[in-house]
C-alpha positions, -999 to +999 in steps of 0.1 A: -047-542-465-081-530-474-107-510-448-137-507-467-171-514-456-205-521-473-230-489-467-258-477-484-243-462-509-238-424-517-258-405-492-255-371-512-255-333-505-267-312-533-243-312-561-249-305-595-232-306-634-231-312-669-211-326-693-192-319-718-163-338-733-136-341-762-131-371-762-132-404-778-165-426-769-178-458-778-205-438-807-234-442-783-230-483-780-258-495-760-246-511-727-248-547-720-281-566-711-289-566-672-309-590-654-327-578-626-359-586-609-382-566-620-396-559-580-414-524-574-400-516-541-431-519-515-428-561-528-388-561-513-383-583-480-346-588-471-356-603-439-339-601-405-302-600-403-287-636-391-254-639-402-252-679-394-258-694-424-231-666-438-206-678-413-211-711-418-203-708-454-172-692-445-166-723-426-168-746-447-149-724-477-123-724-453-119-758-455-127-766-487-091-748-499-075-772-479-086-800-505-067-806-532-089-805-569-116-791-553-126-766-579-164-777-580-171-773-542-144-742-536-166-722-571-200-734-555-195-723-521-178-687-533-211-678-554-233-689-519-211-667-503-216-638-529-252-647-526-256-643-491-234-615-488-257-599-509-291-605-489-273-593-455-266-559-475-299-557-488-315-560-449-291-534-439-305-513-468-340-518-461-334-515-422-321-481-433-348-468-449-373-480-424-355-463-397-345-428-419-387-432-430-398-433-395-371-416-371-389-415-341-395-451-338-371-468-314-373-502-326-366-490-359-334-472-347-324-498-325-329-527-355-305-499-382-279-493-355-271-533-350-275-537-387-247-514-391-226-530-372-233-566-380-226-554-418-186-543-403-182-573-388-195-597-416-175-575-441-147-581-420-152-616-422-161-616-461-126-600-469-105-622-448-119-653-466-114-641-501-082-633-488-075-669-476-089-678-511-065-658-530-036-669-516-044-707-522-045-728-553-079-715-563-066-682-565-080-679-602-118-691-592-119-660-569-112-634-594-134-645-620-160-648-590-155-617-575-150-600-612-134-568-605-104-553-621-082-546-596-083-571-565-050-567-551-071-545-522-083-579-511-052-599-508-034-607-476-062-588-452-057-605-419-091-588-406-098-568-377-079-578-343-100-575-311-087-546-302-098-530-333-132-545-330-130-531-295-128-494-307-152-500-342-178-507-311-174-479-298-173-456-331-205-473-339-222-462-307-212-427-312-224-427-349-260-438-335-259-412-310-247-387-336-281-399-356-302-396-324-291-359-324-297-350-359-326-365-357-339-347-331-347-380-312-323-371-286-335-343-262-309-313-261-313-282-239-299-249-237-300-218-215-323-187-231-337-157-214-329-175-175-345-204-188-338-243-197-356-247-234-358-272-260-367-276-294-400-279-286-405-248-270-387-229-301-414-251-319-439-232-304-425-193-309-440-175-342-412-182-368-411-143-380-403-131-347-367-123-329-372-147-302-376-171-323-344-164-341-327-161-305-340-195-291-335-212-327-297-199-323-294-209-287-303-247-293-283-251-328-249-241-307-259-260-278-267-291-299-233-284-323-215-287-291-232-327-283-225-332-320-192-317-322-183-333-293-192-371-306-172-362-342-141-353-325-141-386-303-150-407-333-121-389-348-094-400-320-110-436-321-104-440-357-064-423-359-062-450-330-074-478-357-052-461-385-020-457-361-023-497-364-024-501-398+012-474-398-008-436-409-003-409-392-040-404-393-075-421-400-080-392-431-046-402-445-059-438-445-097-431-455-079-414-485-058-441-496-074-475-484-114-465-485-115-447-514-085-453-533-082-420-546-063-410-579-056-381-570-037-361-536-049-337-512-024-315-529-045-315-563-075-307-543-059-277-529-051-267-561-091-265-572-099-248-542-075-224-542-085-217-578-118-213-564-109-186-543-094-165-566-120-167-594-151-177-579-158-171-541-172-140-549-198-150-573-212-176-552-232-160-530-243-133-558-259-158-581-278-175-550-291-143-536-300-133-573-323-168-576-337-174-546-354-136-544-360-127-581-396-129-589-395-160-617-380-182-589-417-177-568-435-196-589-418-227-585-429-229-547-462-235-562-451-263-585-445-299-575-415-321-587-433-358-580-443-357-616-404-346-629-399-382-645-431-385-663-421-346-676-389-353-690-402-387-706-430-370-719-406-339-735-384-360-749-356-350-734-335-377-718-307-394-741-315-434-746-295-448-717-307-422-692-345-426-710-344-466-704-332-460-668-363-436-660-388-451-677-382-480-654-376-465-620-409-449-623-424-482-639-413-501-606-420-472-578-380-470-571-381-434-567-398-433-527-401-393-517-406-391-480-425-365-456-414-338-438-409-362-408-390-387-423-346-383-420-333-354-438-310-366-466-312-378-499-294-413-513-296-438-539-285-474-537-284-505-554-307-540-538-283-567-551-302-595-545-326-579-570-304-562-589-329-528-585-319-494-580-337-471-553-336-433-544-350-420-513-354-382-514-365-360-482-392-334-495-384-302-487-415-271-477-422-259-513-401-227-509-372-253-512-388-268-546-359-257-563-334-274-542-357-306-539-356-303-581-315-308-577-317-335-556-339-355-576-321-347-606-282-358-585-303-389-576-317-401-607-275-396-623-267-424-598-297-443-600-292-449-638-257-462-634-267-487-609-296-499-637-270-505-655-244-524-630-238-557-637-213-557-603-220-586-573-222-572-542-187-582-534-172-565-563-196-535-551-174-531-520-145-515-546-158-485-566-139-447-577-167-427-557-155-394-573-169-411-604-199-419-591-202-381-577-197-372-613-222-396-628-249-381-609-240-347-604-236-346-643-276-355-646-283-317-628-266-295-655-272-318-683-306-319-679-311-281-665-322-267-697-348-295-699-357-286-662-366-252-673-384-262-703-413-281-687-415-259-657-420-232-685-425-200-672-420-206-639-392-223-641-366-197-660-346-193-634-336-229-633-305-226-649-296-195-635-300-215-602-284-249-612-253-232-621-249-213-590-255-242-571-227-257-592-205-231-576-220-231-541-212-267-542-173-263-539-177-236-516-201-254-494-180-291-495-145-271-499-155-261-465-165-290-454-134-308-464-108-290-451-128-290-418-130-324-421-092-326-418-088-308-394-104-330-372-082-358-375-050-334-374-055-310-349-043-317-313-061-314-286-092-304-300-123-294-287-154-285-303-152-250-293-122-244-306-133-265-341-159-239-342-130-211-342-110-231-366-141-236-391-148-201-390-119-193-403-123-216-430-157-204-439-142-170-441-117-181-466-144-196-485-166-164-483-194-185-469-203-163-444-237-182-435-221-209-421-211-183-395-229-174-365-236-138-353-209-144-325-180-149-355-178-191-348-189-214-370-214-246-360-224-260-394-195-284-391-208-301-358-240-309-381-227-331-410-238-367-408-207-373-438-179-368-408-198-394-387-210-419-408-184-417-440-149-404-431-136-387-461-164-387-484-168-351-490-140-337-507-153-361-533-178-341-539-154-314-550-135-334-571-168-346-589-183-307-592-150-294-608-149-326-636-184-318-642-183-279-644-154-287-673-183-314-690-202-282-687-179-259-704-172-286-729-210-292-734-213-255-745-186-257-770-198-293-788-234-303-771-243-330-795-215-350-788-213-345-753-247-351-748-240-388-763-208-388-741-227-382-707-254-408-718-223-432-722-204-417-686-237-428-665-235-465-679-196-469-665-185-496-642-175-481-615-151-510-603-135-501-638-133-467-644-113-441-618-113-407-619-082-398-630-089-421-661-123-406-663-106-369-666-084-383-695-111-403-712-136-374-711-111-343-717-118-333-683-080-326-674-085-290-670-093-288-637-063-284-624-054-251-649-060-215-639-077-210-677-107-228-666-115-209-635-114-176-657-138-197-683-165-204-653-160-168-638-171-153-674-201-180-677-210-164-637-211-132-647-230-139-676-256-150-651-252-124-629-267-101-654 
């Protein structure tokens, strides 16, 4: 049994690390060859998403294992299928982007929202054929096809029945309303001062004054409670899907079948607990410290569009990371978007060009530092998908807390570059990066545990969620997450819940394995600096996290020694 489902891959919070390792690497071997296109992004036209000619391959596979010695016709038809596989994910991609570049446009939405769920529904089909494949005599043709090395995921899936489909329908329609609301393309109101406002009218109040504060708080709880309302449904709608597949719950089964995590809830406890103890109490210190001190001003006045050509020029970056770069900026894969464009950040991979692709929301320049991070988590991704070799079908199994650490690695290995060609103005960078680092497992730790909560609380509502999360955010010290009336709303707002059940506590995972590259980076940077160049070329289909701790000397996360180690390096900062 296997529940995964082709996305755009990685939509990402602000996480940062570095790297450090003792371990043993391959001496800085460069990676394989890679063929890609070589297409600047503005030239990429996946078309319009008609899954005929995709279903009648499946067709005629189906009937070509029927055939006795059929080897030629069953291989030929499997790489068509990988083929077209790959151009419906690519539309989906590209229908994204249009939509997150231009919110407002309804057509846009509209052409996103039934690319999303023609993408289930294909992938639905996709994995019961390889299934059917595997289990006939040309069992053998479909692994080296599919080329991943563990495909046991795929055998014996039956797909969805309709009652299933039934309830993905309707979990899709709530994720597009969910978007409509954080997009502000949905029209929320609330009650303030005897009368019915909107965002516009807190639009038009001076920003520095107390009613604006008071109307800006009035419509964040009143559209938490929309938001909060749609999470929770989509919650019972998927603990319905995961009750017929035998969990107890959806976040039991997101764990196990989505993400196929090496790891348990358990060991995750066991990091944030550590967090607690050691560093809740720095979190907040070192952020305050950064974002008022006098060096951080200056970077409001600096811009980040140039950051590639920067590092490139300060000769920085390690050889795999340089290559990477050098051609992302080369082919225009790095698109930074306007104000009015969907808030997130994301990277991907086009595999019917074989390109990879960041989108990154820019931020007013107060938030240059922040917008810095992003680009820097982004680029960590973006250089291990120049360098995957994966089909889009062998795409659909990857370790995501990997990943997480691939790209959260690039932040605070490259920090002290950061800093360097930001000069002056940028001294605080590090300061900054590392507190982030911390704010990180405070912020997702948060997040996470909410997140469970709403698949294992009965009868839940979103007001009491909010009570529930403030008590979370208090355990985490993260006291802005709360409002002035004690509850917490954050929650209601996090796209994650609706559109990637289970994805944050990866995040976690990741920040801890990179704060211990970090620590390690200190202690030997040479050879960790050749060891992250080597961690962002790893196949993700190949490498999982637990591994990844053992391979990188990494396995300290889960000791109380290296909270004390990071709670020295904070105060170090704090001074």
């Amino acid at each position: 049994m296997n529940f995964k489902k082709i996305t755009a891959l990685l939509m990402c919070l602000m996480l940062i690390l570095s790297l450090g390792a003792c371990a043993k690497g391959n001496g800085g071997t460069e990676p394989p060859a890679v063929e890609r296109a070589d297409v600047r992004f503005e030239d990429m036209d996946a078309g319009e998403y008609d899954d005929t000619l995709i279903n009648e391959i499946i067709d005629r596979l189906d009937e070509a294992i029927t055939k006795k010695n059929n080897d030629k016709e069953v291989a030929d038809l499997i790489d068509q299928l990988i083929a077209e596989y790959g151009r419906l994910s690519d539309a989906y991609t590209l229908a994204e982007i249009a939509y997150y570049t231009t919110p407002d446009d309804e057509e846009l939405f509209q052409k996103y929202t039934d690319a999303d769920a023609l993408c289930l529904y294909v992938d639905d089909d996709v994995q019961v054929i390889i299934s059917r494949v595997l289990d006939s005599e040309y069992e053998q043709i479909m692994l080296e096809k599919i080329n991943v090395e563990d495909a046991s995921p795929f055998y014996d899936y039956e797909g969805m029945s309709d009652e299933e489909a039934a309830l993905q329908d309707r979990i899709i329609a709530l994720q597009a309303e969910f978007n409509e609301y954080y997009s502000e393309t949905k029209e929320v109101t609330a009650e303030f001062n005897g009368q019915t406002i909107t965002w516009e009218y807190v639009d038009s109040l001076d920003t520095s004054s107390a009613e604006y504060a008071e109307a800006y708080s009035a419509m964040y709880r009143a559209e938490a409670m929309e938001m909060g309302r749609i999470l929770i449904e989509q919650a019972k709608l998927r603990n319905e899907v995961a009750a017929m597949y035998g969990y107890d719950n959806y976040y039991e089964m997101a764990w196990e079948e989505t993400y196929s995590r090496t790891y348990s809830y358990e060991d995750f406890e066991t990091v944030v607990d550590y967090y607690k103890e050691y560093l809740r109490d720095y979190t907040g210190i070192l952020q305050s410290m950064n974002y008022l001190r006098a060096d951080y001003l200056p970077m409001r006045d600096c811009t980040v569009t140039d950051i590639y050509d920067r590092l490139l020029e300060g000769r920085y970056l390690k050889p795999n990371a340089e290559k990477a770069i050098k051609y992302i900026k080369e082919y225009n894969l790095l698109n930074i978007v306007g104000p009015e464009s969907y808030s997130v950040g994301f990277s991907t991979r086009f595999v019917t060009y074989n390109e990879p692709y960041i989108y990154v929301y820019e931020r007013d320049p107060i938030y240059n530092m922040e917008f810095l991070g992003t680009i820097a988590h982004e680029t960590g991704h973006c250089t291990n998908f120049f360098y995957d070799q994966k089909n889009s079908i062998a795409s659909l199994l990857f370790d995501l807390d990997v990943a997480e650490t691939q790209s959260t690695g690039f932040v605070l290995m490259y920090m002290d570059a950061f800093a360097k060609i930001y000069g002056d103005a940028g001294k605080g960078i590090p300061r900054q990066m590392f507190g982030d680092a911390i704010g990180t497992i405070q912020n997702c730790g948060f997040q996470a545990e909410v997140e469970r909560l709403l698949y294992t609380t009965e009868d839940l509502t979103p007001e009491k969620m909010c009570e529930l999360a403030a008590e979370i955010a208090d355990e985490y010290a993260y006291y802005n997450a709360n409002e002035s009336d004690g509850l917490n709303y954050f929650w209601a707002h996090i796209p994650h819940f609706s559109d990637s059940p289970g994805y944050v506590v990866s995040y976690v995972m990741s920040q801890v394995a990179s704060l211990a590259m970090y620590t390690n980076y200190l202690d030997e940077p040479k050879k960790t600096a050749q060891l992250f160049d080597e961690l962002l070329t790893e196949d993700l289909g190949r490498l999982q996290y637990a591994e990844m701790l053992e391979k990188y000397g990494l396995d300290k996360i889960y000791t109380e020694e290296f909270y004390k180690e990071l709670a020295k390096i904070a105060e170090s900062y704090r001074k």
